[in-house]
C-alpha positions, 0 to 999 in steps of 0.5 A: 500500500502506498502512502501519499503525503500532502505537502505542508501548508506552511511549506507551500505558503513559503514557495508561493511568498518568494516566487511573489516576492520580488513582484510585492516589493517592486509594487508596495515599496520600489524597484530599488528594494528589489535589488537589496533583496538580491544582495540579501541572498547574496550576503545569505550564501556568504554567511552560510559559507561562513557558518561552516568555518565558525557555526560548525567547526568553531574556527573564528574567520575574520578574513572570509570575504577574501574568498568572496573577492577571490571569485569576483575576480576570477569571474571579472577577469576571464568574463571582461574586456580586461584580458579579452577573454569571455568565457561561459557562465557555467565555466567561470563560475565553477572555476571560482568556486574552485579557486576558492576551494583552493585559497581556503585550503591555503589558508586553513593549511598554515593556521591548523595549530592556531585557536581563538584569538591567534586564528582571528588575527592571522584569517584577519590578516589573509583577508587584508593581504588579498585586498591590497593584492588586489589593489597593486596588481596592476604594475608592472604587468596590469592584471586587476587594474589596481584601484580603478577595478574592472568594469565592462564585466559580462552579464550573468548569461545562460546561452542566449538568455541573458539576465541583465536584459528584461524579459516576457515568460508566459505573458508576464514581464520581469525586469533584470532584478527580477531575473536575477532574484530567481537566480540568487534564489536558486543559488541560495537554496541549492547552499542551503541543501548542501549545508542541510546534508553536511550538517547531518551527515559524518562530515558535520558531526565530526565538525561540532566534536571538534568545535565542542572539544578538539582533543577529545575529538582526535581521541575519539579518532577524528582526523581534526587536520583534514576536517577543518581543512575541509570545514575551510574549503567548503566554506571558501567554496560557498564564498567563490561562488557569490563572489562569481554572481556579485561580479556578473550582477554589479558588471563592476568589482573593485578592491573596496568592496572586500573590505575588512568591515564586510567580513564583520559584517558576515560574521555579524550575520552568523552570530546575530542569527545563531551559529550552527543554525541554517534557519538563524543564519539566514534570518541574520543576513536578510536582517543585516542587509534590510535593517541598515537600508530601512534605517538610510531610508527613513532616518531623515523623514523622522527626524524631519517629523520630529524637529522640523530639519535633518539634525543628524546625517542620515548615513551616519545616524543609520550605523548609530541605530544600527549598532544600537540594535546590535548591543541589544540584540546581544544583550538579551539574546547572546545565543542569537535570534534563532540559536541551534539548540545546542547554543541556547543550553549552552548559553542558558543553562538553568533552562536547561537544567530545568527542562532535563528536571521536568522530563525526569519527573516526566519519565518517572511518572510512567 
């Protein structure tokens, strides 16, 4: 006998929410917001990425956006008049993926001995040294351009479909933000499976034992150099691969934008929604991207409805609301906004204690 299992409502209320997505926001509040909602999935598979390295395997990265510019400019230089190469989507793309893959494995190899706030500070400097490569490779043979950066980028393209080109399907027109959030989207939720599988499979439960307590994960015969070198490539993968679709949707990449602030900001995202938890992440990345642009946006009509005149710039009034939210966002839930289970007995542990009394009492009472 065969069972048939009907989909979830709530799950077919969440597909049908993002496929209208784009069209919502595009009536009720703008194109432009359209576009921050694909850097939003943008910055979601980035904060995946580093979830792998900090939430899973417990190695603090603060030079991950390096990955990010290594697939930018992977996909920049062999996609742009630069070295008139115009190599295919589906070539480029996984090829910064795999330099990517590549430069996580050399900065994961040299920093295996490293823990805590040593790691920090050499993932901090790897990141800076991949900026300012970036920054001088332009003498005495020009290869990124320098400063200037490279611009005339090709659009992402699958065949003859391009995405910065609108387009009519089934009698409905899409614009290219709306083209390219479907295909961020698509993208993202490929991370997410990836993550889901790792993180239940052997790979990730060798990743948490080494996070909860390195040694005891060697003694148990955990091989912990290989798996945080895999822990360091996967997410460097994940980083490649947005860096790819961030340089074929800007058409332009600069050394400036792989700054260390960006890479605060990822791990920013990690925390602030809940290491080791998929669902927290995301929610910290669509919170970190929109929260700072409603802020830009609306800082100067309050203060216009509230005295008369701008007192305050708007942008630097924002990142003053914005790292208020932050403090207190981390004062009353340390954990995150949605933490992993794990994370939230750890950080409450009378709850926890509490929880395991009420289902002794509840055993006992059998």
């Amino acid at each position: 006998m065969k069972f048939t299992q009907k989909p979830k409502p709530l799950f077919a209320a969440l597909v049908i929410a993002l496929l209208v997505f784009p069209f919502l926001t595009d009536a009720l509040l703008g194109h432009g917001w359209v576009r921050i909602a694909d850097f939003a999935l943008l910055y979601i598979m980035l904060a995946l990425g580093l979830n792998i390295v900090v939430g899973y395997a417990g190695l603090l990265d603060l030079g991950y956006i390096a990955f990010f510019a290594v697939g930018a400019y992977t996909y920049a230089l062999l996609g742009s008049p630069q070295f008139g190469l115009h190599w295919p989507l589906w070539v480029v793309l996984p090829l910064g993926a795999v330099m990517a893959c590549f430069f996580g494995v050399l900065l994961g190899a040299p920093t295996l001995r490293l823990r805590g706030d040593y790691l920090a500070i050499v993932t901090l400097g790897f990141g800076e040294i991949v900026r300012i490569f970036m920054n001088n490779l332009n003498a005495p043979i020009n290869i990124t351009n320098g400063p200037q950066g490279i611009s005339m980028i090709d659009p992402l393209r699958i065949g003859e479909f391009s995405f910065a080109k609108s387009h009519e399907i089934l009698g409905v027109s899409f614009t290219t933000v709306h083209l390219h959030y479907y295909l961020f989207l698509g993208f993202t939720l490929l991370v997410i499976f990836v993550s889901l599988r790792l993180q239940n499979s052997r790979i990730g439960r060798a990743w948490m034992a080494i996070r909860e307590d390195e040694v005891a994960a060697s003694a148990m015969g955990i091989n912990t150099r290989n798996i945080k070198l895999l822990a360091f490539a996967m997410g460097a993968t994940f980083g490649g691969l947005s860096g790819g679709l961030f340089a074929g949707f800007q058409g332009f990449v600069s050394p400036e934008s792989f700054s260390l602030m960006e890479s605060v900001m990822i791990l920013c995202m990690v925390v602030l929604g809940g290491m080791g938890n998929i669902t927290g992440v995301v929610l910290g990345g669509v919170l970190l991207v929109v929260l700072p642009e409603a802020f830009r946006h609306g800082a100067g009509p309050i203060q216009q409805a509230l005295f008369g005149n701008i007192l305050v710039d708007p942008e630097s009034l924002r990142m003053l609301m914005f790292g208020m939210a932050l403090i207190l966002v981390m004062l009353w839930r340390p954990a995150g906004l949605w933490p992993s289970s794990l994370h939230r007995r750890e950080l409450a542990p009378d709850e926890a204690v509490a929880h395991q009394e009420q289902e002794t009492v509840y055993d006992a009472s059998k």
